[in-house]
VOBA-1610 file (N, C-alpha, C; in pm, whole numbers, padded with zeros to 5 digits, always signed):
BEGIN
Unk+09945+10597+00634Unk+09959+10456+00665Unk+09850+10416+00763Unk+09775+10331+00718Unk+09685+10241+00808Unk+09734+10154+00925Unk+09689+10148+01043Unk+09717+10096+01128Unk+09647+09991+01168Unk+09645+09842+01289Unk+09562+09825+01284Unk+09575+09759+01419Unk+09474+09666+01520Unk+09536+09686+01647Unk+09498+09519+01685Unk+09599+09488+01750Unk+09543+09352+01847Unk+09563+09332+02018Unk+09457+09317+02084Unk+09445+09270+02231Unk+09450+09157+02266Unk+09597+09109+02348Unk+09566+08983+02393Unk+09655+09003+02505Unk+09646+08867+02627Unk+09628+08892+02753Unk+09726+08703+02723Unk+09899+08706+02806Unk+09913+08585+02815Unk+09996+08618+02999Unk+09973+08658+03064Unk+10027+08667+03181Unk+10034+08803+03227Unk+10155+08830+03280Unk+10145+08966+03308Unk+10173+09077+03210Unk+10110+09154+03213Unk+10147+09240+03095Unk+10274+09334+03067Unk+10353+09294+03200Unk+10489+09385+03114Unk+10567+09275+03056Unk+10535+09128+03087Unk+10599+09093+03000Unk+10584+09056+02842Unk+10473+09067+02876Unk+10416+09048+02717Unk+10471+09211+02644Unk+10432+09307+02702Unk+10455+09480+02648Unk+10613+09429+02612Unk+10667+09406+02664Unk+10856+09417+02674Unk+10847+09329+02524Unk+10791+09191+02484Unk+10847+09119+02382Unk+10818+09197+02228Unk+10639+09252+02238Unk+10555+09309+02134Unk+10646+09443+02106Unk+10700+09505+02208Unk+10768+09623+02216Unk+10894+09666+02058Unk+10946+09514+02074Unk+11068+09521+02059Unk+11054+09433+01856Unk+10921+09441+01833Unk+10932+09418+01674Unk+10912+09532+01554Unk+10926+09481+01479Unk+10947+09562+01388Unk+10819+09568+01329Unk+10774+09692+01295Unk+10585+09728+01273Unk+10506+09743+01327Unk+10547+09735+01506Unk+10480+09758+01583Unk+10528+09857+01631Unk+10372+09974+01609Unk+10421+10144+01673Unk+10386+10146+01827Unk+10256+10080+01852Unk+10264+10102+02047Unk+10194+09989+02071Unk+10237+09971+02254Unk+10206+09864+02272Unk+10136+09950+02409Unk+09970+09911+02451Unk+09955+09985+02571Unk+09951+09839+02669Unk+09949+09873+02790Unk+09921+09781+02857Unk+09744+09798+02948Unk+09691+09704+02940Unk+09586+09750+03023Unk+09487+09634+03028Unk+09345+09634+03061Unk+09238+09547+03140Unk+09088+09541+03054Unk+09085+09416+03048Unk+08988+09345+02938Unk+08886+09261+02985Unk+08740+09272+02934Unk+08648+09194+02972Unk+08630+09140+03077Unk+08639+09254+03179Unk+08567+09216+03314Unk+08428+09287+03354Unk+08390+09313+03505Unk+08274+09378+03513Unk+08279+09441+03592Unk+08359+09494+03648Unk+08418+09615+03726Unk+08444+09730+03596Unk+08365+09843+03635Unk+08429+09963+03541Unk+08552+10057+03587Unk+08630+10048+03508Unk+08770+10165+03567Unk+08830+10052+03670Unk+08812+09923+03634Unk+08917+09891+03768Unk+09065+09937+03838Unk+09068+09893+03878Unk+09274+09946+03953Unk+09347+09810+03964Unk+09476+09831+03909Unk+09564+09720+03949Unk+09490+09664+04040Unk+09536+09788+04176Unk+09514+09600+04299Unk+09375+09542+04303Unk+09274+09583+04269Unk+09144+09504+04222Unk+09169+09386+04141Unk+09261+09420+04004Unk+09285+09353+03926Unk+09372+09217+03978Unk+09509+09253+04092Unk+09529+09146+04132Unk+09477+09075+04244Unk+09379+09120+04293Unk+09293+09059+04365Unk+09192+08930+04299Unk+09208+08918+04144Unk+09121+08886+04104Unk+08993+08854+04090Unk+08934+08978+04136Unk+08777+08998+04190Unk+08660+09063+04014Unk+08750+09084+03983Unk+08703+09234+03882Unk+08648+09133+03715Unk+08723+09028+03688Unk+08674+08926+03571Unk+08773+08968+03457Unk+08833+09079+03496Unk+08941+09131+03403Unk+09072+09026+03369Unk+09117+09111+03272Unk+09277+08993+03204Unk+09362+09080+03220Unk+09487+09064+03246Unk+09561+09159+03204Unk+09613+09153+03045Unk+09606+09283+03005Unk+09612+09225+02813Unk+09723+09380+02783Unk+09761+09341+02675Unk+09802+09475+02593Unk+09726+09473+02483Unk+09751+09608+02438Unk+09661+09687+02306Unk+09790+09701+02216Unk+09818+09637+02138Unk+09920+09623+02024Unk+09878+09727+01877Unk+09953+09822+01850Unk+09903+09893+01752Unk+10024+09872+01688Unk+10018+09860+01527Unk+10092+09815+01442Unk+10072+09851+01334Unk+10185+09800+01203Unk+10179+09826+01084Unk+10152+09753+01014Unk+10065+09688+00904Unk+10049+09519+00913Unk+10116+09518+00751Unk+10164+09613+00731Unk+10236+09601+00595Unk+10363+09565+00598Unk+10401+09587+00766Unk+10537+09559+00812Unk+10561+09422+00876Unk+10446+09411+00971Unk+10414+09284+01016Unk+10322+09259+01033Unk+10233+09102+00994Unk+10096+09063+01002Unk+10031+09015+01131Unk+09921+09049+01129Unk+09821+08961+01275Unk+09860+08819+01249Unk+09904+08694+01137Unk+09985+08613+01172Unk+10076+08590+01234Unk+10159+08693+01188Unk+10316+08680+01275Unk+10274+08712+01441Unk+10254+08797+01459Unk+10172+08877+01561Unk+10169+08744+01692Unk+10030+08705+01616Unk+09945+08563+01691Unk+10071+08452+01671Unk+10126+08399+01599Unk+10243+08262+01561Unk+10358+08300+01709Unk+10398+08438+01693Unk+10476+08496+01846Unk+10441+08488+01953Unk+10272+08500+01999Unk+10216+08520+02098Unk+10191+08394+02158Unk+10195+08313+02044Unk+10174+08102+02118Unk+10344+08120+02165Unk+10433+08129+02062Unk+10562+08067+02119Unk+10595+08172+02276Unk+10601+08280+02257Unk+10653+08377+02382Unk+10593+08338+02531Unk+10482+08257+02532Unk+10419+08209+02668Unk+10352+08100+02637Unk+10272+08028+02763Unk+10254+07866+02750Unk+10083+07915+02763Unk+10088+07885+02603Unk+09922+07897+02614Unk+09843+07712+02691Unk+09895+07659+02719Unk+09849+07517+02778Unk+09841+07544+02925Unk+09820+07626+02997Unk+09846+07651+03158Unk+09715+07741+03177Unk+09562+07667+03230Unk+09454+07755+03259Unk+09489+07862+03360Unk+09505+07985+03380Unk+09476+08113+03429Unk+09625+08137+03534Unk+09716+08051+03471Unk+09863+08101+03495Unk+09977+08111+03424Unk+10058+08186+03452Unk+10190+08207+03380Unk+10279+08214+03467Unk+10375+08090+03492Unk+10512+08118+03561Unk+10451+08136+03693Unk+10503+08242+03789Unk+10449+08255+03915Unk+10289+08324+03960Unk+10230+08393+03778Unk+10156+08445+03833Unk+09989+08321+03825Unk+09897+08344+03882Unk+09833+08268+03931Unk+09644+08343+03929Unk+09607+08325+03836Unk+09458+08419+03845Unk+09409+08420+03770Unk+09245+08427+03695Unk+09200+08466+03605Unk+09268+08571+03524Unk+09317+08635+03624Unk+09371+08780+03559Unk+09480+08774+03435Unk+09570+08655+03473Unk+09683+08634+03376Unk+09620+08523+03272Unk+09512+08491+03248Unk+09440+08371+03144Unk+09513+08433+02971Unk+09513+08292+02955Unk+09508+08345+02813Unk+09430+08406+02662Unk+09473+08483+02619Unk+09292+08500+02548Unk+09322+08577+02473Unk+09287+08599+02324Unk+09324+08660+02229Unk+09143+08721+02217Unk+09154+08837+02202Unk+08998+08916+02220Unk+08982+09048+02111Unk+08906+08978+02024Unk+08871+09030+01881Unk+08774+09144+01843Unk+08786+09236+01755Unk+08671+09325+01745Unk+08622+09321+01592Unk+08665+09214+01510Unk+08635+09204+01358Unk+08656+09078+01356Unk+08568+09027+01257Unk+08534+08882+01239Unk+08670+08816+01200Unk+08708+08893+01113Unk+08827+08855+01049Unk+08941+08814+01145Unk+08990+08870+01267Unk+09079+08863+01401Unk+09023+08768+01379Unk+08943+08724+01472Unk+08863+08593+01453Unk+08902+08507+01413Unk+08856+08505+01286Unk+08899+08400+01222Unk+09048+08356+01202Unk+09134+08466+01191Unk+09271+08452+01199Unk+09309+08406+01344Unk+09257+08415+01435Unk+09302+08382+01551Unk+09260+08242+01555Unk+09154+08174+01519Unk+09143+08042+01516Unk+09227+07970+01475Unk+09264+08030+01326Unk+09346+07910+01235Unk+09502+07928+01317Unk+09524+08071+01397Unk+09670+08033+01463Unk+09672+07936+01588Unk+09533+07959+01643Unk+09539+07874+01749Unk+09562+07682+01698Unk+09484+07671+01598Unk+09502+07518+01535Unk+09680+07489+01489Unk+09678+07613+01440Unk+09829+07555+01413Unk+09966+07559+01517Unk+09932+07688+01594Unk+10016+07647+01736Unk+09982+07485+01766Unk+09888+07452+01811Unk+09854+07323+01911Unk+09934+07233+01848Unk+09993+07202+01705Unk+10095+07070+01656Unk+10252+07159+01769Unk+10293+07236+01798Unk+10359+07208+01860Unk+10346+07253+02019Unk+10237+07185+02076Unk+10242+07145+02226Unk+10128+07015+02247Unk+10180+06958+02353Unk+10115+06810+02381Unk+10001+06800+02416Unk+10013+06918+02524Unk+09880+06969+02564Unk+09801+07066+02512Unk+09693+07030+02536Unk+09571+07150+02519Unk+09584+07292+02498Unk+09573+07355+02425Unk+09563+07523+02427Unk+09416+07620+02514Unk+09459+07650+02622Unk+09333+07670+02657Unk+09324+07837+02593Unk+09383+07874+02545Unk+09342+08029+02497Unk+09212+08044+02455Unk+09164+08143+02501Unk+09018+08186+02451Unk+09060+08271+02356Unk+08930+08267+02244Unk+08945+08348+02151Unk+08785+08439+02199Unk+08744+08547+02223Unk+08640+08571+02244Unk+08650+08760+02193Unk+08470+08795+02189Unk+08499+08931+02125Unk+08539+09044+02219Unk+08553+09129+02236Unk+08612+09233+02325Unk+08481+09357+02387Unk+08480+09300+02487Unk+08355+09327+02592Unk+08326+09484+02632Unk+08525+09529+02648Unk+08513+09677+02771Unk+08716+09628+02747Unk+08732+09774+02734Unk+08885+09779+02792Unk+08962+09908+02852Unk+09056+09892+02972Unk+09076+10012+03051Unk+09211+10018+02988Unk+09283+10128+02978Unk+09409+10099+03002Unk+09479+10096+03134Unk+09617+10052+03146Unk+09594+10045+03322Unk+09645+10149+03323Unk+09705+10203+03485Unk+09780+10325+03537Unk+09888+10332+03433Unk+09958+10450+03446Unk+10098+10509+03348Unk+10148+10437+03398Unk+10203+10385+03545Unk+10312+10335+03561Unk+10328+10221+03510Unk+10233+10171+03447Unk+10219+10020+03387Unk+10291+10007+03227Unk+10300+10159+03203Unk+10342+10176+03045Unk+10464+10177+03047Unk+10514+10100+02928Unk+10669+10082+02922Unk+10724+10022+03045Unk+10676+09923+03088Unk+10709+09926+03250Unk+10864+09860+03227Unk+10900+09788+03156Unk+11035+09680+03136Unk+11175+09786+03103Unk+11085+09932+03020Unk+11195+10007+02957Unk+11221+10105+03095Unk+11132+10131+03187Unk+11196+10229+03272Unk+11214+10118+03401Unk+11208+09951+03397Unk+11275+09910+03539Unk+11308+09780+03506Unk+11433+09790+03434Unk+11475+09664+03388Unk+11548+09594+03474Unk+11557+09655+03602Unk+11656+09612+03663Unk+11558+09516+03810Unk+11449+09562+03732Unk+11333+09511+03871Unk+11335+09407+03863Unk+11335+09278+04001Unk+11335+09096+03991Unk+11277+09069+03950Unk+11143+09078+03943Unk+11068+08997+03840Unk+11099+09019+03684Unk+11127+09137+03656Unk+11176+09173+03564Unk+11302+09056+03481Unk+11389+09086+03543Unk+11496+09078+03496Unk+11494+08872+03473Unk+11390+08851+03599Unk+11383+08716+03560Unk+11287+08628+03440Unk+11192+08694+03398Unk+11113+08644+03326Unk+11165+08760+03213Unk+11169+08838+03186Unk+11138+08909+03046Unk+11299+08869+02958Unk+11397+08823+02970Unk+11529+08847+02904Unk+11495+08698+02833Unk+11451+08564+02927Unk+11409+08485+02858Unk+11327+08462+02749Unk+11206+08532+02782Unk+11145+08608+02621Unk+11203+08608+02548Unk+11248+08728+02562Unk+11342+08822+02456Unk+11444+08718+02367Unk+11502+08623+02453Unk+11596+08505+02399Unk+11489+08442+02286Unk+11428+08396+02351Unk+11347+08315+02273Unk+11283+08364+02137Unk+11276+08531+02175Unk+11187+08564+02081Unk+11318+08567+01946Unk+11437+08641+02003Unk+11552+08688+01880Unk+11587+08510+01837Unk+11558+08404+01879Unk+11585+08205+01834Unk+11518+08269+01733Unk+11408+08240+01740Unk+11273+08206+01655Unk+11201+08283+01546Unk+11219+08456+01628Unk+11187+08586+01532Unk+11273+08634+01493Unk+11403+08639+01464Unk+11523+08707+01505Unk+11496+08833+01416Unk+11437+08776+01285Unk+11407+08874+01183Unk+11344+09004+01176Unk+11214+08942+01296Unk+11115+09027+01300Unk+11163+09165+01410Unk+11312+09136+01462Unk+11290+09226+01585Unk+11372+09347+01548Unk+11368+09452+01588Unk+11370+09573+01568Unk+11533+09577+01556
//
């Protein structure tokens, strides 16, 4: 079975890891750091926002199971792509939005989702679609971070809402 992979960056990355986690066709989700100019950065560089980095996950999947449509159509609804370089409390280049491609084709599929998200929000989509520069993964402790500390506040406050939202809308798609 062929696999095939997508990087994108809508806030912090365990919450994004926790929603991608939990569908069906998707075998791993890494979490880690995209198109900056710091090499090997570290978290706290990263939240320093010094480094030009995103925080993104590396989505590896089955696309026979589920498509880079569905994929991208989830990734507009699960966070507010209309909010330049924040999500919720977090606040930085680091959390920007940005879907970051390594085949023309992403590309192009990422355009036509971005056009068709925007009929449902008022505002602007500022997501970048751009090609994929350099990527780290972050520290281990960053992996699976929702499945080994669900009980953590930030946690427990932002990711269950996801998850709601995602079983409304995907209910189908989830594991």
């Amino acid at each position: 079975m062929a696999t095939a992979k997508l990087i994108i960056g809508g806030g912090c990355f365990w919450c994004m890891e926790a929603v991608f986690e939990s569908l069906k066709g998707v075998e791993d989700v890494e979490s880690g750091y995209a198109n900056g100019t710091t090499p090997n950065p570290t978290y706290r560089e990263i939240c320093r926002g010094e480094t030009g980095h995103a925080e993104v996950i590396k989505i590896t999947y089955d696309p026979t199971v589920i498509g880079l449509e569905r994929l991208l159509e989830i990734f507009f609804v699960i966070h507010d792509p209309t909010t330049l370089n924040y999500q919720g409390a977090d606040r930085g280049t680091q959390y920007r939005s940005t879907i970051l491609y390594q085949e023309e084709q992403t590309h192009q599929t990422a355009q036509r989702a971005l056009a068709k998200a925007q009929a449902d929000y008022s505002n602007p989509i500022v997501t970048t679609i751009e090609p994929l520069r350099c990527y780290y993964p972050a520290e281990a402790y960053h992996q699976d971070y929702y499945q080994y500390n669900p009980s953590q506040g930030y946690c427990m406050a932002l990711i269950p809402p996801k998850l709601a939202k995602l079983k409304e809308q995907f209910g189908t798609a989830i594991r």
